[in-house]
DSSP file (Angstrom, degrees, kcal/mol; ACC not computed):
  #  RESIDUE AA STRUCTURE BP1 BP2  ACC     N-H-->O    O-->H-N    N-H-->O    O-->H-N    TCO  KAPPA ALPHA  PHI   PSI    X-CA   Y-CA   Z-CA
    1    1 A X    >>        0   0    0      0, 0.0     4,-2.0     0, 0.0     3,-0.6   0.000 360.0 360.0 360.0 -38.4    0.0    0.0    0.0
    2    2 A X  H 3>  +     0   0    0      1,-0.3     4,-1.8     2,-0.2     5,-0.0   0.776 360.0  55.4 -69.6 -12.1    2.9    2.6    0.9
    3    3 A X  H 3> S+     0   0    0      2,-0.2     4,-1.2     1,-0.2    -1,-0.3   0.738 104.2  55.4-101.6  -6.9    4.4    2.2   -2.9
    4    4 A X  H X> S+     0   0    0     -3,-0.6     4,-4.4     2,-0.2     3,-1.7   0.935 110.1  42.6 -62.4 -61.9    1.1    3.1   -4.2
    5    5 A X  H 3X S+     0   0    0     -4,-2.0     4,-1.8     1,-0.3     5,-0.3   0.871 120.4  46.0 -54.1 -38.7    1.0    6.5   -2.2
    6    6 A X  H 3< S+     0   0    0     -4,-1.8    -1,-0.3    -5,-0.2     4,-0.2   0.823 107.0  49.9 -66.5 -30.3    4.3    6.9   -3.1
    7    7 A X  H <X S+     0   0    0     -3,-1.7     4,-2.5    -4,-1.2    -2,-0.2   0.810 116.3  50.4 -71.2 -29.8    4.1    6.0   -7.0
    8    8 A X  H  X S+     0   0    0     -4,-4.4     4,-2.0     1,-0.3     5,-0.3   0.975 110.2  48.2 -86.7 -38.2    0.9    8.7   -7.0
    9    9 A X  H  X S+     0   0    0     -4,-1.8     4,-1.6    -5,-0.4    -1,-0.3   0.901 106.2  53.4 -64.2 -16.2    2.7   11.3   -5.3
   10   10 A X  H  > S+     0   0    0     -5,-0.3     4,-3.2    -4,-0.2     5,-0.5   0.873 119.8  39.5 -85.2 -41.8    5.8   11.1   -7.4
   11   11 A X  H  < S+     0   0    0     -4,-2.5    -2,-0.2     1,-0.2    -1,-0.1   0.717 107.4  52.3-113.6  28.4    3.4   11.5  -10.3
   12   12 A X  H  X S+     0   0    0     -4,-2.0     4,-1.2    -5,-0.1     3,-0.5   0.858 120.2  47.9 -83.8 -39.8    1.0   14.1   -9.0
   13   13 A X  H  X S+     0   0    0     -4,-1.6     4,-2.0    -5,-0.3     3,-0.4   0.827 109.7  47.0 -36.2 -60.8    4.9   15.6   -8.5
   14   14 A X  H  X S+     0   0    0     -4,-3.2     4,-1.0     1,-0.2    -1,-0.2   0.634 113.2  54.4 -74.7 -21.9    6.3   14.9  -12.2
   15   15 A X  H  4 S+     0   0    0     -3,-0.5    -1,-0.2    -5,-0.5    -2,-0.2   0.936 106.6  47.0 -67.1 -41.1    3.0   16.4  -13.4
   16   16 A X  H >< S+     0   0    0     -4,-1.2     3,-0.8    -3,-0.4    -2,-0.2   0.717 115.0  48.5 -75.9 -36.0    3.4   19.6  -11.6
   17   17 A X  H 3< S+     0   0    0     -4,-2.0    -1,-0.2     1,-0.2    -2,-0.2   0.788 114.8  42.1 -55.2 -37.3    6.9   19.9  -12.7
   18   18 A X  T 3< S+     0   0    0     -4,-1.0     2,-0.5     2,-0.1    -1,-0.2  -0.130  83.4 103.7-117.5  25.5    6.2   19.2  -16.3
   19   19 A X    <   +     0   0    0     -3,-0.8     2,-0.3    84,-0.1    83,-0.0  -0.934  58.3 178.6-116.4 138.8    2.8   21.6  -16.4
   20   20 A X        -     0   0    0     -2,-0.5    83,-2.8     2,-0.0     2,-0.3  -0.773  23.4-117.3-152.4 150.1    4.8   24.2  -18.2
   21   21 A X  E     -A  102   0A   0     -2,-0.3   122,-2.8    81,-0.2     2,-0.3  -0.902  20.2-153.2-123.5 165.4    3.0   27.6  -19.4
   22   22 A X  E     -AB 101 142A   0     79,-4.0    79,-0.9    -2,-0.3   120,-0.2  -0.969  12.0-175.9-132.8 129.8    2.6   28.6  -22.6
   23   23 A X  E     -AB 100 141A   0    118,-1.0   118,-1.5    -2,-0.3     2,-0.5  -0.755  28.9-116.7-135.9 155.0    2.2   32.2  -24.0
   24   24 A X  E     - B   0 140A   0     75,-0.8     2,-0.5    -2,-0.2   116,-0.2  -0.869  33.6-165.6 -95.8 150.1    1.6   34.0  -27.6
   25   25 A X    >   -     0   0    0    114,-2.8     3,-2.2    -2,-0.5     4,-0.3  -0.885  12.0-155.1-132.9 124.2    4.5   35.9  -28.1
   26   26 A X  G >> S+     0   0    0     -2,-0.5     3,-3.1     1,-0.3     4,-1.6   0.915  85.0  62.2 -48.2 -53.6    4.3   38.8  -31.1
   27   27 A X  G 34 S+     0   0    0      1,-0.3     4,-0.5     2,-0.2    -1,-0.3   0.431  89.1  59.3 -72.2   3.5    7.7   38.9  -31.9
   28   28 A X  G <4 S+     0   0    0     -3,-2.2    -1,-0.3     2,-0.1   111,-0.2   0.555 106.6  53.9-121.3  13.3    8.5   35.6  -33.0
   29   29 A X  T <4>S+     0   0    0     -3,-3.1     5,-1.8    -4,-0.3     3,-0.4   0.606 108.5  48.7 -50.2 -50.6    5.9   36.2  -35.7
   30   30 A X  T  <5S+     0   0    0     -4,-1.6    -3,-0.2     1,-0.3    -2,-0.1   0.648 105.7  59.2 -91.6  -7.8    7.7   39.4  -36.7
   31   31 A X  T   5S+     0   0    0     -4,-0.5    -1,-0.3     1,-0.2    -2,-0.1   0.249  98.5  57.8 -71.5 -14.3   11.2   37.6  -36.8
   32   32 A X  T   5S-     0   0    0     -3,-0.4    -2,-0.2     2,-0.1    -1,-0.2   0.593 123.4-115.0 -94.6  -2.3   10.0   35.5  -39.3
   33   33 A X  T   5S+     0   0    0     -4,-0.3     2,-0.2     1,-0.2    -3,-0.2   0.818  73.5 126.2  59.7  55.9    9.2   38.7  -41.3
   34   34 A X      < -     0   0    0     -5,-1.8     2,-0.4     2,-0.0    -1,-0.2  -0.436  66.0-108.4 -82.9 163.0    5.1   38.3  -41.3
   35   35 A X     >  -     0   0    0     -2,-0.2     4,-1.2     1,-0.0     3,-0.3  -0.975  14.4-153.4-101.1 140.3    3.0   41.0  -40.1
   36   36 A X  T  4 S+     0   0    0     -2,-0.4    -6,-0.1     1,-0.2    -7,-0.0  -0.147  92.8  63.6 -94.2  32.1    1.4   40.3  -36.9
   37   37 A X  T  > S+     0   0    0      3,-0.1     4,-0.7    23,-0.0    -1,-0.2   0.559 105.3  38.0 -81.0 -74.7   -1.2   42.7  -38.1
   38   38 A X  H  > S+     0   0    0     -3,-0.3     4,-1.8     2,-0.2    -2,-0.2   0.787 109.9  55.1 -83.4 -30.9   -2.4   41.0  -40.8
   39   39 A X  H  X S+     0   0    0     -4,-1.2     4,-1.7     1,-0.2    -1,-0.2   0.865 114.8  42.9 -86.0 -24.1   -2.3   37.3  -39.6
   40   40 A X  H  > S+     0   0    0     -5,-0.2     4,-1.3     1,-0.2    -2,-0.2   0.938 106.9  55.7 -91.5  -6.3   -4.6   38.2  -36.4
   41   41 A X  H >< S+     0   0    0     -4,-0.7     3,-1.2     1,-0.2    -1,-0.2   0.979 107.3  57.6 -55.1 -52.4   -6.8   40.3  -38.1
   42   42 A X  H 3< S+     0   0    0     -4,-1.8    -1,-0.2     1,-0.2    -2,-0.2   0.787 106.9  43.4 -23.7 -59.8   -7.0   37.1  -39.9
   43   43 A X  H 3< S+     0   0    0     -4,-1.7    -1,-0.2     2,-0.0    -2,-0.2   0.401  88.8 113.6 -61.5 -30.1   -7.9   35.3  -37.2
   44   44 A X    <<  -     0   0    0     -4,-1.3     2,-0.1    -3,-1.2     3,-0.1   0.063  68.9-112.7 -33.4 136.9  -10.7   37.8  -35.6
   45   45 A X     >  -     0   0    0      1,-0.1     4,-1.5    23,-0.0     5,-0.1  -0.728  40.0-102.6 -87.6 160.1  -14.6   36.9  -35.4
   46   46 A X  H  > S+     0   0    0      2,-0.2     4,-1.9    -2,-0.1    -1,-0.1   0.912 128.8  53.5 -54.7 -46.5  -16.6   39.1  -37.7
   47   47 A X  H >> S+     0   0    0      1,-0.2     3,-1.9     2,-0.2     4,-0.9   0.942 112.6  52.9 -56.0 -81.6  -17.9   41.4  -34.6
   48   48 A X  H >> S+     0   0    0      1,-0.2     4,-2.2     2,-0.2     3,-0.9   0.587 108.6  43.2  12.6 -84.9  -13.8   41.6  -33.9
   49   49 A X  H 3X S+     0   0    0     -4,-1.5     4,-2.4     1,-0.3    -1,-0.2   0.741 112.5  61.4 -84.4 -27.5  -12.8   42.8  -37.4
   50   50 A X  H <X S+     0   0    0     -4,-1.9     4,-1.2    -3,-1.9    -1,-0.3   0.888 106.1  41.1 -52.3 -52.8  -15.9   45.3  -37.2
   51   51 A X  H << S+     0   0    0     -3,-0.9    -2,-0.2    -4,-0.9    -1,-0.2   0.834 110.5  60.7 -97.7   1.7  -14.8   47.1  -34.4
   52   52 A X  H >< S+     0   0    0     -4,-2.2     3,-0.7    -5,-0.4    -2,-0.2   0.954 107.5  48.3 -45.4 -52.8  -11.1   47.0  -35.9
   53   53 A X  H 3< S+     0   0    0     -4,-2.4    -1,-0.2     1,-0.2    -2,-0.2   0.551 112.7  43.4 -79.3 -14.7  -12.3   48.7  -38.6
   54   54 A X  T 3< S+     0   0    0     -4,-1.2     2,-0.4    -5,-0.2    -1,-0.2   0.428  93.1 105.5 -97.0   5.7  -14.2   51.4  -36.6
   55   55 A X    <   -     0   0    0     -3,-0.7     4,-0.1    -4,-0.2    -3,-0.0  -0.656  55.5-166.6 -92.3 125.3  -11.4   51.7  -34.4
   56   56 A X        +     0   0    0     -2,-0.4     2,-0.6     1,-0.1    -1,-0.1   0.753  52.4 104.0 -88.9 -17.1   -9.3   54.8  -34.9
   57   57 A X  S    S-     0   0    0      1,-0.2     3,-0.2    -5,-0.0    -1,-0.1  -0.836  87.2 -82.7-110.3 159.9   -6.6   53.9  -33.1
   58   58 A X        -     0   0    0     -2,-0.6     2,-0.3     1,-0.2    -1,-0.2   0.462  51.4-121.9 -55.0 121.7   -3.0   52.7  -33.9
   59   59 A X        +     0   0    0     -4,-0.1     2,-0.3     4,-0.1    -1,-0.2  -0.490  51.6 156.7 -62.0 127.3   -3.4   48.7  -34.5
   60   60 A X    >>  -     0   0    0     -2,-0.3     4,-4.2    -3,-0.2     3,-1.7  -0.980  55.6-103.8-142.7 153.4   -1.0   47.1  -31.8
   61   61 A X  H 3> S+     0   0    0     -2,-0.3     4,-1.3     1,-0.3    -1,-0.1   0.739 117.5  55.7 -20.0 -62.7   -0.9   43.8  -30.1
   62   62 A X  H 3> S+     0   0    0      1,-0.3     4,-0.9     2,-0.2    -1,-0.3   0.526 111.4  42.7 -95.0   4.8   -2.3   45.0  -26.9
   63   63 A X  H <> S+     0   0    0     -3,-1.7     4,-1.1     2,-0.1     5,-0.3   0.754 114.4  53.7 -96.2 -37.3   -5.5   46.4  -28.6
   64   64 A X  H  X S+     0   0    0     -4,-4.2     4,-3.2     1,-0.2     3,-0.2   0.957 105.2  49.1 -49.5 -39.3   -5.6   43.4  -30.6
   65   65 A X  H  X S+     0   0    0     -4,-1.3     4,-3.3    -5,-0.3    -1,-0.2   0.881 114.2  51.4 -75.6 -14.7   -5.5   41.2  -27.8
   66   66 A X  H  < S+     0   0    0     -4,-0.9     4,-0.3     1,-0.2    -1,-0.2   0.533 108.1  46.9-107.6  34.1   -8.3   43.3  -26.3
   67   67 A X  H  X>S+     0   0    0     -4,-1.1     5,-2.3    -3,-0.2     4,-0.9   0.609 112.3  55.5 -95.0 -41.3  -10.3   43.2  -29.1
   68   68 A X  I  X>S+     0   0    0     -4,-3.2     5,-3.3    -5,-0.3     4,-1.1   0.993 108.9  44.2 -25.4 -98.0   -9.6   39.6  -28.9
   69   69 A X  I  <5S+     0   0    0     -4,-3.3     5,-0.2    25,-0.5    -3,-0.1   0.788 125.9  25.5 -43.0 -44.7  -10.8   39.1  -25.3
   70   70 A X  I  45S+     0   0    0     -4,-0.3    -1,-0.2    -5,-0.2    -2,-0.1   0.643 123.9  49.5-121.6   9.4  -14.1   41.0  -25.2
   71   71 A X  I  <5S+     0   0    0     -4,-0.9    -3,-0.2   -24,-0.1     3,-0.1   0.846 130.6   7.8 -82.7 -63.5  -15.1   40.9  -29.3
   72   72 A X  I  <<S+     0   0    0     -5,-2.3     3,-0.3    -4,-1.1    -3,-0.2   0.557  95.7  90.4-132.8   3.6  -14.5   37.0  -29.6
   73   73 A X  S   <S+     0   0    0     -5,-3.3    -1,-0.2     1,-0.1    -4,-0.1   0.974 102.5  37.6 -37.1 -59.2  -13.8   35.0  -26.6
   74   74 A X  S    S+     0   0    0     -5,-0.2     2,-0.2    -3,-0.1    -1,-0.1   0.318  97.6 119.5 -93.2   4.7  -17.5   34.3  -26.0
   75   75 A X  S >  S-     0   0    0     -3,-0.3     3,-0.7    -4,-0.1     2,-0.6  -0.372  70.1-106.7 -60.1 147.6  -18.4   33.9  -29.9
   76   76 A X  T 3  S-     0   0    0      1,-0.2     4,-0.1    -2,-0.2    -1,-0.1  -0.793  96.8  -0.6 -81.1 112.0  -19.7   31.3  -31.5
   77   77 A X  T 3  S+     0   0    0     -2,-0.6     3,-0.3     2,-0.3    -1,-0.2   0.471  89.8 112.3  63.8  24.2  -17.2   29.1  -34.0
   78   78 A X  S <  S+     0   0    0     -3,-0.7     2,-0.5     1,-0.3    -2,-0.1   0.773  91.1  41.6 -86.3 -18.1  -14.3   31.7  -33.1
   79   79 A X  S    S+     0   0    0     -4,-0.3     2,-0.7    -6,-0.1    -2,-0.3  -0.945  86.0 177.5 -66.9  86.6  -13.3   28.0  -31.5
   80   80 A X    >   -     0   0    0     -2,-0.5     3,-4.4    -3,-0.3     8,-0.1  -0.666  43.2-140.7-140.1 155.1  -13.9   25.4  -33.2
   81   81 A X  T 3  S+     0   0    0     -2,-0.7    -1,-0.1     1,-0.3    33,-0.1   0.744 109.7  54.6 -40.2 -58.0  -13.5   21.4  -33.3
   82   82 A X  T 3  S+     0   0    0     -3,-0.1    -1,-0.3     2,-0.1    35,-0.0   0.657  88.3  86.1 -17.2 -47.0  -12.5   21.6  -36.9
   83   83 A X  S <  S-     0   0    0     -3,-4.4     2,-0.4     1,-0.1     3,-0.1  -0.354  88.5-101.2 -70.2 163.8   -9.4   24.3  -36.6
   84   84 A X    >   -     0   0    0      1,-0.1     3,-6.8     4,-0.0     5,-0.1  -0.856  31.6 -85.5-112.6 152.8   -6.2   22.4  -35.8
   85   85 A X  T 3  S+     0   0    0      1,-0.4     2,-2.6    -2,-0.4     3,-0.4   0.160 127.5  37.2 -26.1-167.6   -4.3   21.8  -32.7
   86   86 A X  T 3  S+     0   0    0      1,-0.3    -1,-0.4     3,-0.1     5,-0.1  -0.162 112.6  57.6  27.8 -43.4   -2.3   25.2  -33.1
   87   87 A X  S X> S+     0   0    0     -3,-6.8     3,-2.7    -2,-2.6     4,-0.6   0.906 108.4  45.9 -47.6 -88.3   -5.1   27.2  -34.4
   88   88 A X  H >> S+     0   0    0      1,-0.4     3,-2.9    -3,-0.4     4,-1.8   0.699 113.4  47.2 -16.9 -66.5   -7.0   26.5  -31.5
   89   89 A X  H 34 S+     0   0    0      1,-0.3    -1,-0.4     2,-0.2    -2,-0.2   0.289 113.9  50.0 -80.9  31.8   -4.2   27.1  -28.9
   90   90 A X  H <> S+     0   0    0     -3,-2.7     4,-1.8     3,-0.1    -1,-0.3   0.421 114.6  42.2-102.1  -6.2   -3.4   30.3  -30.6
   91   91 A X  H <X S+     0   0    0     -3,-2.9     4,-0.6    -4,-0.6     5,-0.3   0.990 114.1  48.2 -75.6 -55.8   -6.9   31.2  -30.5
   92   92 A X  H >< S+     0   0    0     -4,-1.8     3,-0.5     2,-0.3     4,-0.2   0.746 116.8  55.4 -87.4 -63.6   -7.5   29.9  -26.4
   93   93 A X  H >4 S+     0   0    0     -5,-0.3     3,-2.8     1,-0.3    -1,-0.2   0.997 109.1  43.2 -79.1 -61.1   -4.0   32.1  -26.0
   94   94 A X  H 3< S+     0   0    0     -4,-1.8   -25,-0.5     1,-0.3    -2,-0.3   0.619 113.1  44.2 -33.1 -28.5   -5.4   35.2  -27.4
   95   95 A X  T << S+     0   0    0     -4,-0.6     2,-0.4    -3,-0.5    -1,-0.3   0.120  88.8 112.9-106.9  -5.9   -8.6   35.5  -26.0
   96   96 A X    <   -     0   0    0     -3,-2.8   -27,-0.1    -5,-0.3   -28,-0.0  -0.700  63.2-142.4-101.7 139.3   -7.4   34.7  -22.6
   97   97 A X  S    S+     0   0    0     -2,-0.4    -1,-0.1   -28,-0.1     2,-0.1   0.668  87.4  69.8 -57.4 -21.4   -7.3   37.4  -19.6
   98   98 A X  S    S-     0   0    0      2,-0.1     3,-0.1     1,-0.1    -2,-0.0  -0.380  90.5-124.1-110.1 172.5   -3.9   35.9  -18.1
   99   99 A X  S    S+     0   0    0     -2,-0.1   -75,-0.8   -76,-0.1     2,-0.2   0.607  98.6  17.0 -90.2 -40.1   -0.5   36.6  -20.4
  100  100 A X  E     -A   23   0A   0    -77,-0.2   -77,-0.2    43,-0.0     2,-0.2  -0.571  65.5-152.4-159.1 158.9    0.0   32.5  -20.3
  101  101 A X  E     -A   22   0A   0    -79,-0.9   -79,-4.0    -2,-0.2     2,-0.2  -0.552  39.3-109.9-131.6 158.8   -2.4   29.2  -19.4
  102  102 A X  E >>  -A   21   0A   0    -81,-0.3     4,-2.8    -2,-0.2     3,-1.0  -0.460  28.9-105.8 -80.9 159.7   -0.4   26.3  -18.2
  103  103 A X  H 3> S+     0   0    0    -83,-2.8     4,-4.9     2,-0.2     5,-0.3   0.949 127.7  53.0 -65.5 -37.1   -0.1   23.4  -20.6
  104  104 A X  H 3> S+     0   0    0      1,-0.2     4,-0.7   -84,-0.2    -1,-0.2   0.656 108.2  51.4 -64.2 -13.5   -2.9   21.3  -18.1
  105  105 A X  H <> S+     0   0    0     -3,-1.0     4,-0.7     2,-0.2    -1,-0.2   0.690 120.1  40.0-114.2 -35.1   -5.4   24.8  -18.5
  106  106 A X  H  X>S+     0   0    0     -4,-2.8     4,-2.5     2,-0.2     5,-0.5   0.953 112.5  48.7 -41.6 -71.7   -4.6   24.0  -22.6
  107  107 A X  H  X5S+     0   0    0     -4,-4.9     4,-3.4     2,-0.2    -3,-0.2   0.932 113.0  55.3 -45.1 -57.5   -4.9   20.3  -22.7
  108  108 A X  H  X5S+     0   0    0     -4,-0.7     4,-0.5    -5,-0.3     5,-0.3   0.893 116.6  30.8 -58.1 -87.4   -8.4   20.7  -20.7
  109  109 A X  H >X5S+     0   0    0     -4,-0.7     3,-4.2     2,-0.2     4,-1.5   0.809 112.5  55.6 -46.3 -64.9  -10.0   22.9  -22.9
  110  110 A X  H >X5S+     0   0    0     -4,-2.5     3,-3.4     1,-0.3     4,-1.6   0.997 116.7  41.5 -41.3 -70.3   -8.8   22.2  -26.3
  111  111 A X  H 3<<S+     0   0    0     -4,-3.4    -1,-0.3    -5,-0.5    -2,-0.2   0.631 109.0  58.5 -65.3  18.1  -10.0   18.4  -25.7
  112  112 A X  H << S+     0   0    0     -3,-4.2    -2,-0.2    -4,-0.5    -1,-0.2   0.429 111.6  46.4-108.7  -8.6  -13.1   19.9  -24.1
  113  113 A X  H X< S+     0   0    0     -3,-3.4     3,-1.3    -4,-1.5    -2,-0.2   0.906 107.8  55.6 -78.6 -83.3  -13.3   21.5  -27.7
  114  114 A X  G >< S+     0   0    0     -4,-1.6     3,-0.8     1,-0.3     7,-0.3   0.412  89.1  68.4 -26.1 -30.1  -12.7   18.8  -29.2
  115  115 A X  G 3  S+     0   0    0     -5,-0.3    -1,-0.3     1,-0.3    -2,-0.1  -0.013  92.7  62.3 -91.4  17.2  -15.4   16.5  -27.9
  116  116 A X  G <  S+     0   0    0     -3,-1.3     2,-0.3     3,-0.1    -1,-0.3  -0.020  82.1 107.4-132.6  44.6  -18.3   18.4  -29.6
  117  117 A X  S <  S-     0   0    0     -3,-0.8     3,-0.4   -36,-0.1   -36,-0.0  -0.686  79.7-126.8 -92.3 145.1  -16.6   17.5  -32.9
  118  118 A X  S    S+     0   0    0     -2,-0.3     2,-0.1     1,-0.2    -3,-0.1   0.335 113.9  44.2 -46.1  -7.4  -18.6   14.7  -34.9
  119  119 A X  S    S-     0   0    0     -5,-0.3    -1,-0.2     2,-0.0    -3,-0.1  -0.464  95.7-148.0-155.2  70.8  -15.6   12.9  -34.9
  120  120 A X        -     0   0    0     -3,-0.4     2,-0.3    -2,-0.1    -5,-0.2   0.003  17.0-164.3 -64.5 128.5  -14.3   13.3  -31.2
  121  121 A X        -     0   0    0     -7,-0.3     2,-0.2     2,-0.0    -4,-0.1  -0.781   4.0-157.5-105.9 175.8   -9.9   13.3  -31.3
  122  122 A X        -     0   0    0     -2,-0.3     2,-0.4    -7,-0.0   -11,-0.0  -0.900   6.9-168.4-151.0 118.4   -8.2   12.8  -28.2
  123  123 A X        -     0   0    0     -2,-0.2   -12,-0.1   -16,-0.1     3,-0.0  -0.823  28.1-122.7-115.8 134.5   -4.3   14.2  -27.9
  124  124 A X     >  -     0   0    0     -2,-0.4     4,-1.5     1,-0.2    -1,-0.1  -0.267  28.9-124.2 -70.1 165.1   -2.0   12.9  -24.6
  125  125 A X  H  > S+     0   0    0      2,-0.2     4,-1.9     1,-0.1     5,-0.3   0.799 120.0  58.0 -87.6 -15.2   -1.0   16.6  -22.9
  126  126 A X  H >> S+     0   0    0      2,-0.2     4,-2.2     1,-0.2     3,-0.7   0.967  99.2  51.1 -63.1 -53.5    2.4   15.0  -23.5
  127  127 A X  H 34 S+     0   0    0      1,-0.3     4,-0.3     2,-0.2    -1,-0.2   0.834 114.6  48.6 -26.6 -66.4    1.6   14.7  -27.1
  128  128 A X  H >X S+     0   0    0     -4,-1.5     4,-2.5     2,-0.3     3,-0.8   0.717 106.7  49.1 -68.6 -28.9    0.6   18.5  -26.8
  129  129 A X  H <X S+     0   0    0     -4,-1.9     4,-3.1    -3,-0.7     5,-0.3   0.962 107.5  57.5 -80.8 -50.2    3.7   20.0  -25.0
  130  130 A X  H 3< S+     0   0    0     -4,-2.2    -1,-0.3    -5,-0.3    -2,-0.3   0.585 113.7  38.8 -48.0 -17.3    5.7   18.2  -27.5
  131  131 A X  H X> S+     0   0    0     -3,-0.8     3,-1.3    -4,-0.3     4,-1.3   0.700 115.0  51.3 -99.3 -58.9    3.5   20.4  -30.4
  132  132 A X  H 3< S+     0   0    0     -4,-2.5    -2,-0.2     1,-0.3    -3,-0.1   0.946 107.1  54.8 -68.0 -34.6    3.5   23.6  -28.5
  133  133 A X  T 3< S+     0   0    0     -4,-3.1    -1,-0.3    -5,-0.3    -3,-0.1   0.785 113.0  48.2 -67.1  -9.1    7.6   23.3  -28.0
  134  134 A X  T X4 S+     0   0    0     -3,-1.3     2,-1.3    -5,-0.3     3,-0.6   0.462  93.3  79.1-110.2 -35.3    7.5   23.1  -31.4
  135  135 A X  T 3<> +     0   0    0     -4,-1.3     5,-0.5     1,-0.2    -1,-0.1  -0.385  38.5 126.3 -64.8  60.2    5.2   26.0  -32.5
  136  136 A X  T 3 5 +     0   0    0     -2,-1.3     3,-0.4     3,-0.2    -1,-0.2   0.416  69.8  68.3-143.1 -19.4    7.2   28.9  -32.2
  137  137 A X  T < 5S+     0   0    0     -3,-0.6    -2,-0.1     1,-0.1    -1,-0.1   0.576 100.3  45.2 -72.3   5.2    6.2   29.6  -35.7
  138  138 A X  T   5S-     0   0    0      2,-0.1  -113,-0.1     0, 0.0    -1,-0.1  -0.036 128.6-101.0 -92.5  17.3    2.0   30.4  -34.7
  139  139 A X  T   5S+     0   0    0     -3,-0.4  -114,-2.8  -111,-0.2    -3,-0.2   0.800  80.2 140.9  96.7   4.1    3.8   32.5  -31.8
  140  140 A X  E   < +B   24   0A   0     -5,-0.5    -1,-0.2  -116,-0.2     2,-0.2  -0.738  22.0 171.4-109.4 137.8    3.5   30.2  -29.1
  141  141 A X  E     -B   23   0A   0   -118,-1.5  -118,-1.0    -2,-0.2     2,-0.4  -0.808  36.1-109.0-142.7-169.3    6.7   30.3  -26.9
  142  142 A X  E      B   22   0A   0   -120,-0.2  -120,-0.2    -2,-0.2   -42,-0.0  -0.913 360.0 360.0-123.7 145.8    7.2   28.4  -23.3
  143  143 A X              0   0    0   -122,-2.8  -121,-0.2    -2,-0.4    -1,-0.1   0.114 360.0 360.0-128.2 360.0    7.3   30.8  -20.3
């Protein structure tokens, strides 16, 4: 019985260790020499790109992201089961109130996306940290 308690605490431990947060970060968009302008406007819900365009003032990141946050977090298909694994978590990072989510505040949601698909996937969060470490062209960096 004591190596049970012990095997789950070493990997409630190795979990907490390995829960890593994950941020968008502009500038390794704009090192690849994109405009980070043009691909999140891209990315915007229609209400989003509306009040971009009624907006008189100077497009930057932090107006994007709060165009982001209170135009198209709570829209309908500005998430959706369709986009892939990197859309998603660039969308999930944009729209979110904190700077960073931990990979476990990713994993959760995205497969919570995922599961109103017709055709439910299912990704390990290991599976996922390995993708996100790798993403550093969609912006996504580890913090």
């Amino acid at each position: 019985m004591t190596t049970d308690y012990y095997s789950d605490e070493l990997i409630e431990s190795n979990e907490q260790e390995n829960d890593f947060s994950y941020a968008f970060d502009p500038t390794l968009i704009e090192q690849q020499g994109h405009s980070l302008v043009v691909i999140l406007e891209a990315k915007l819900c229609p209400s989003g790109q509306q009040k971009l365009n009624t907006s008189d003032e100077k497009i930057t990141f932090k107006a994007l992201r709060k165009i982001f946050r209170e135009q198209c977090a709570g829209t309908q298909d500005f998430l959706s089961p369709q986009h892939p694994i990197l859309e998603s978590a660039v969308r999930i990072l944009l729209s979110s109130k904190t700077e960073s989510l931990k990979l476990s505040e990713l994993h959760s949601k995205i497969s919570a996306l995922w599961l109103t698909s017709t055709w439910p996937r299912h990704m390990s969060k290991d599976a996922m940290r390995r993708v996100l470490d790798n993403a550093t062209s969609f912006g996504i960096t580890r913090v």
